[in-house]
N, C-alpha and C positions, 0 to 999 in steps of 0.2 A: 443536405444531401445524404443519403441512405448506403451505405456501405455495399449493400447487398442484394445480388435480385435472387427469385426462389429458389431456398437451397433444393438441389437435385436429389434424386434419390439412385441409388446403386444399385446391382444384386450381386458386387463380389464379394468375394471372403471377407469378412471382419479380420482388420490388420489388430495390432497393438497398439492400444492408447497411448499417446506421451504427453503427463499433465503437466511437464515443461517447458513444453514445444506452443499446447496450446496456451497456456498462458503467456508465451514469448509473443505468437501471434496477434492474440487480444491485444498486450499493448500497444501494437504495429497496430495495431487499428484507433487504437487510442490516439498515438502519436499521428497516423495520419488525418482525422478529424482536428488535433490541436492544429496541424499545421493550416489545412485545408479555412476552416471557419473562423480564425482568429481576425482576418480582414474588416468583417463588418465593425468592428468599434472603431477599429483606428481611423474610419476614412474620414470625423471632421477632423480629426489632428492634421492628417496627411494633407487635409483642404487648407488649413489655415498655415502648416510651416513652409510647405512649397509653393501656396497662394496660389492654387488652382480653382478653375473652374470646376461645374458638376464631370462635364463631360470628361476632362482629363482625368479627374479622379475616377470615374467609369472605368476610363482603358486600364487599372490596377486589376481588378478583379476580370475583367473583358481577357488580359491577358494570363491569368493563373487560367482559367476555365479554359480557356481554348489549348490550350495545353493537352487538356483530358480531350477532345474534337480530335487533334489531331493524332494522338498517339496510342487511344484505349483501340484500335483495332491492329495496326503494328501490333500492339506489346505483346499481343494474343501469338502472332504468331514468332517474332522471334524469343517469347519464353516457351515454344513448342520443339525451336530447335536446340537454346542453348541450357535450358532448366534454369530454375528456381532462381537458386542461391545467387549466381552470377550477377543476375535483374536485381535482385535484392538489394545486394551491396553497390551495385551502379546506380539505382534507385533513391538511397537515401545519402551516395556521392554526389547526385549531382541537384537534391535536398539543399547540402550541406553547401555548394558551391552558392546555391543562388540565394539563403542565408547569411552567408560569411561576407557577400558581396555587398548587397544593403547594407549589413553591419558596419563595413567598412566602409561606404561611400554613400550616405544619405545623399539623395540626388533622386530627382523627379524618374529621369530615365535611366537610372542603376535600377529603381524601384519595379518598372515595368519588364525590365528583362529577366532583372531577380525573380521576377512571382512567374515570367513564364518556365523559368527551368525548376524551380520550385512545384509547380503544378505537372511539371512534365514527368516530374521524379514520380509523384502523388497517383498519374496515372498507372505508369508501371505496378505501384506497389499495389494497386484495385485488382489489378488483372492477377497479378501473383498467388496474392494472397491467401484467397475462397479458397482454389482447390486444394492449397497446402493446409488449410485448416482441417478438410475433410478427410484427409488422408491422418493429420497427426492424433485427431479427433476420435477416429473413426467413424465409416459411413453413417453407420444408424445411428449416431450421435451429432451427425451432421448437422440438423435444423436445430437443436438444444443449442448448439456453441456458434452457430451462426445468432440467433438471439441474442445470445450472450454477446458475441463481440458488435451488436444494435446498439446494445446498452453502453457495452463501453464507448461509442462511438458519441453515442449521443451525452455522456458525461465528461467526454473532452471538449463536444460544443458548449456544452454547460459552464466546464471550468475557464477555457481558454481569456472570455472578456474579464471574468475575476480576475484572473493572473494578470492582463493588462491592467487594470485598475491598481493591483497592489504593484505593481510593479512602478509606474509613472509616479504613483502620492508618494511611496519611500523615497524616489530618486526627484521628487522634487520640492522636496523638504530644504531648507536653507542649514540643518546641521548634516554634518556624515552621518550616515547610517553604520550602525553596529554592525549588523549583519556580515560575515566576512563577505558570501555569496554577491548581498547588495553592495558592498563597499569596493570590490573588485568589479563589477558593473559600472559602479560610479565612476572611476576612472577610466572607462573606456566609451562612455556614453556621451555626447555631447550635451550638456547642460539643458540647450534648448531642445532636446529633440528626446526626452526620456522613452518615449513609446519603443524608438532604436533597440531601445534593450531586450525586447522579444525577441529580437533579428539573432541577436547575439546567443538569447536561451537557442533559439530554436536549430543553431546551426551545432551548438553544443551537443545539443539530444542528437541530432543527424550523424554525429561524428563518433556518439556513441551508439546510435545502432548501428553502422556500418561496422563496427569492432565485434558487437555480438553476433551479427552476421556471419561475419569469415569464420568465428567460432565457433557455434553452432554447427550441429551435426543435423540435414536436413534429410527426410524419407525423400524417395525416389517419388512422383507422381503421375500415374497413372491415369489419365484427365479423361470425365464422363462424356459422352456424346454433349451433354448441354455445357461442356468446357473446352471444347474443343475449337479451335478459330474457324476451323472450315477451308475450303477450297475459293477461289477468285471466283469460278466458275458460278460457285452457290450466291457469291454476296450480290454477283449478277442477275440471278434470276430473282431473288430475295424484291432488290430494290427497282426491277419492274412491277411488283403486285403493290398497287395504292394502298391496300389497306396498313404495309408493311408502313409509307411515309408517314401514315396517319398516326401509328403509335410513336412511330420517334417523334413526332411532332410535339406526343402527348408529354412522352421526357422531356423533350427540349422547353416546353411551355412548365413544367413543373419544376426544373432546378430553377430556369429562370425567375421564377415565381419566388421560390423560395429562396435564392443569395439574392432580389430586387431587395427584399422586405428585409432579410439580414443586414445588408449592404448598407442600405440607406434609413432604416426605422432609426438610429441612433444622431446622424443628421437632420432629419427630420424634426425630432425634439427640439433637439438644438438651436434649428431655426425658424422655425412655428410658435415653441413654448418654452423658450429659453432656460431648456434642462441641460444641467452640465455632461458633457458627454462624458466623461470620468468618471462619473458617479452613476448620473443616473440613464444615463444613453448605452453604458456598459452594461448596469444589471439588465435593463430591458435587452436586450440583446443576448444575456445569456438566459433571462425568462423564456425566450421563445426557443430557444435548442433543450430546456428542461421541459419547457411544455410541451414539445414536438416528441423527448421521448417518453412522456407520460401519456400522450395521444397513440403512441404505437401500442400499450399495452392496453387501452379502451378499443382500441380496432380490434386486435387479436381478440378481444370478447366478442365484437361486434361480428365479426367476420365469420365466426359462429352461429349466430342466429341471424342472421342476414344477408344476402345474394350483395357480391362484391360490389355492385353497378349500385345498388342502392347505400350503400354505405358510402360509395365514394358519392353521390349526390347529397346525401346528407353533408357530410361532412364540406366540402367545399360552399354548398352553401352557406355554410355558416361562418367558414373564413370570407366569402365574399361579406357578409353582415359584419363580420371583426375588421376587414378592410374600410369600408364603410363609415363606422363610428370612430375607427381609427384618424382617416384622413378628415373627416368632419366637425368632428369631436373636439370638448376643450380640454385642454392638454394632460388632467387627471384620468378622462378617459382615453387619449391616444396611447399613454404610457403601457396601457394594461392591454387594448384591443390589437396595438400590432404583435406582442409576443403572441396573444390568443391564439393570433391565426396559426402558428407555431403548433396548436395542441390541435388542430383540424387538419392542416395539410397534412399529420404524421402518417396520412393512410396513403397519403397519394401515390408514392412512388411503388409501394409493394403492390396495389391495385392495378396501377396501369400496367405495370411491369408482367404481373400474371396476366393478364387480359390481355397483352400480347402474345406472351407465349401461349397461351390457350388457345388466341385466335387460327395459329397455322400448326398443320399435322407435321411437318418435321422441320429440320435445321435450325432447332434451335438452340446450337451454341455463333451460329453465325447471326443471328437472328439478335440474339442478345449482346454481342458486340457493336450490330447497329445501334441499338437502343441506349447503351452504354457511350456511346458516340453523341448522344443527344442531351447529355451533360454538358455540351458545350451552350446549351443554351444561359445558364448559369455566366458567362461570356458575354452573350449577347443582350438578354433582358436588360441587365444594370446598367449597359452603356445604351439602349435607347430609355432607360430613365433617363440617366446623366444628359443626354443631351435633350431630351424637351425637358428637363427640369430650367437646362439654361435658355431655353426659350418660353418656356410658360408660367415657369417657377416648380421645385421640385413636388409640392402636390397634384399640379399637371402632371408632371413628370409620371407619378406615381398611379395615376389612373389609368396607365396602360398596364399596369394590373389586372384589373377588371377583363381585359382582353385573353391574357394568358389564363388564369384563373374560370375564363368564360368557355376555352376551348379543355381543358380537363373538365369542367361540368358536362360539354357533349358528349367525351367520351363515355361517361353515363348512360348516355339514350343512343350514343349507335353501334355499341360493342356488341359481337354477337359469339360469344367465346365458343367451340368447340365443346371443351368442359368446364361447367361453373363450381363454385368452391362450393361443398358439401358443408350443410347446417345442421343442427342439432336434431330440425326439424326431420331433415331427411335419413338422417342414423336411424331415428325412431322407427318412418312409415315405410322404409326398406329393407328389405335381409341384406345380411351380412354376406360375402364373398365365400365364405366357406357354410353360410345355409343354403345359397342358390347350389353350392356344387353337392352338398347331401340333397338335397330337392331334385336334382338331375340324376342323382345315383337312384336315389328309389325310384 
């Protein structure tokens, strides 16, 4: 999932840069992608130590996700009344609660409540975050440091299954580990249950951004028309226009899409092609959030020379074909075709995301709070895996892929943007904004 829909453009004063604000930032974004994406490896662990079904392993990830459903339109408006900072540090307290919680009580259902106040925190900090960036940034710096914290985002999905991987083989070594960091883990992790130990990192880092929080001196901010939550009134008339359901759909079918294949590619191995999910269920799992964000930088080419509706067809076509040889395929190709899709989805959400906003002439900060709402699919997709995977076996399972993945390929063919994204081709074969207005002067 994508940190970011298009960053906005301003015409106030250019404030003053703070290159220690924005790199405070970035990390917040870091840390919340560790948080957010660390799920997908651990769930055959969590299948085999709590001895669940697909479907109960489902509601872990059903319950972080819905999290972001129920509260990215709240956070919008009570960080409207109470600012920034306050959200901030309540954000990554109540992170740090539903980390400290699991840590301390491995249990099937600590685990479902932990990941929902844990995703609850995650929401807040999404809504926060953007327009604090653009203010510390500065406007016209705005899209450069919004890229930038893409990048960071998508190299804490990258790192997160490493760090579980190194983290479980130290601590389940039959000597102590050296390490004082590991050896102080060691004694508070249950023997059988070493994955625990992330619970433990994670509520650590919650506890120290909460301290850099309060600390930190934060700018006032000043939120653009497309940051603004909006009136009850708007979200009303908003969500009588179809077309409006038809883009949240298009979110809700793309996170789903992409935590389905997160979620479940690393069980899948495991039980199709009996690859260790530690080893090699974990790299595959962080191949496809490295290759998701080396797909973002092939889009940004592509989006260039190409009308957004055909790149996003390209490109999902092709993850439908990686889905494909993925589920069909023997196990040397499954390993490689489900990160794949990872490097083809990377367009999806910035595509859809503008293709909505494009589609309707105003409100669109309440507009993109629906849409941000539609991260709850992410929620929903994994848990109707999980449960036809328990009724058909989880490659059935995974064929309702094909479905969510089917309805992003529409959006393809019946988007009708307002304005479509400007290509190379068209810089060329049109004057410039300020030759049309010497054109108009002579």
């Amino acid at each position: 999932m994508t940190a970011f829909p298009n960053p906005s453009t301003s015409t106030e004063p250019a404030r003053p840069r703070s290159y220690s604000l924005v790199g405070l930032i970035l990390f917040t974004f870091f840390v919340i992608s560790f948080l957010t994406n660390i799920l997908g490896p651990l769930i055959p662990e969590i299948i085999d130590d709590f001895g669940l079904s697909l479907t109960l392993a489902a509601l872990l990830p059903f319950a972080f996700f819905m999290a972001y459903g129920v509260f990215s339109i709240p956070a919008g408006f009570l960080i409207e009344r109470v600012g920034e900072k306050p959200i901030l540090i309540g954000a990554f307290g109540v992170a740090y609660v539903g980390a400290q919680l699991l840590a301390l009580f491995p249990h099937y259902l600590v685990a479902v409540g932990s990941l929902f106040l844990i995703g609850s925190g995650m929401a807040f900090l999404q809504v926060a975050v953007n327009p604090l960036l653009r203010v510390a940034g500065g406007e016209e710096h705005f899209a450069f440091n919004a890229t930038l914290g893409q990048l960071c985002f998508g190299l804490a999905s990258f790192l997160s299954p490493l760090v579980y991987a190194y983290l479980v083989w130290n601590l389940s070594q039959p000597e102590p580990p050296e390490s004082f960091w590991l050896a102080l883990l060691d004694r508070v992790v249950p023997p059988e249950l070493p994955w625990i130990s992330l619970y433990w990192m994670l509520a650590a880092i919650s506890l120290l951004m909460m301290g850099i929080m309060a600390l930190v001196r934060l700018p006032r901010v000043e939120r653009t028309v497309e940051e603004r939550a909006g009136r009850l009134a708007i979200y009303r008339q908003l969500l009588r226009q179809p077309l409006v359901w038809l883009f949240f759909l298009g979110i809700f079918a793309y996170v789903g899409s992409e935590q389905g294949v997160a979620n479940w590619t690393s069980e899948f191995l495991a039980r199709y092609h009996g690859y260790d999910p530690q080893t090699v269920g974990a790299r595959a799992v962080s191949s496809f959030w490295g290759l998701m964000t080396a797909g973002t930088l092939l889009g940004l080419v592509l989006l260039k020379l190409l009308d957004s509706r055909v790149v996003l067809r390209l490109f999902t076509l092709a993850a439908l074909g990686c889905l494909t040889a993925g589920l069909l395929g023997p196990g040397p190709v499954a390993r490689w075709a489900f990160p794949l899709i990872g490097l083809f989805a990377s367009v999806m959400w910035p595509v859809v995301f503008s293709l909505a906003l494009n589609s309707v002439p105003a409100h669109h900060g309440a507009f993109s709070g629906i849409l941000v709402t539609g991260i709850a699919g992410g929620a929903v997709v994994p848990l109707i895996i999980g449960v036809l995977g328990d009724l058909l076996g989880l490659r059935g399972g995974l064929c309702f892929l094909y479905l969510t993945f089917g309805y992003i390929l529409s959006v393809s063919f019946w988007a009708r943007p307002l304005i479509s994204n400007k290509t190379i081709w068209q810089q060329k074969s049109s004057p410039s904004p300020t030759e049309r207005i010497s054109a108009s002067d002579g």
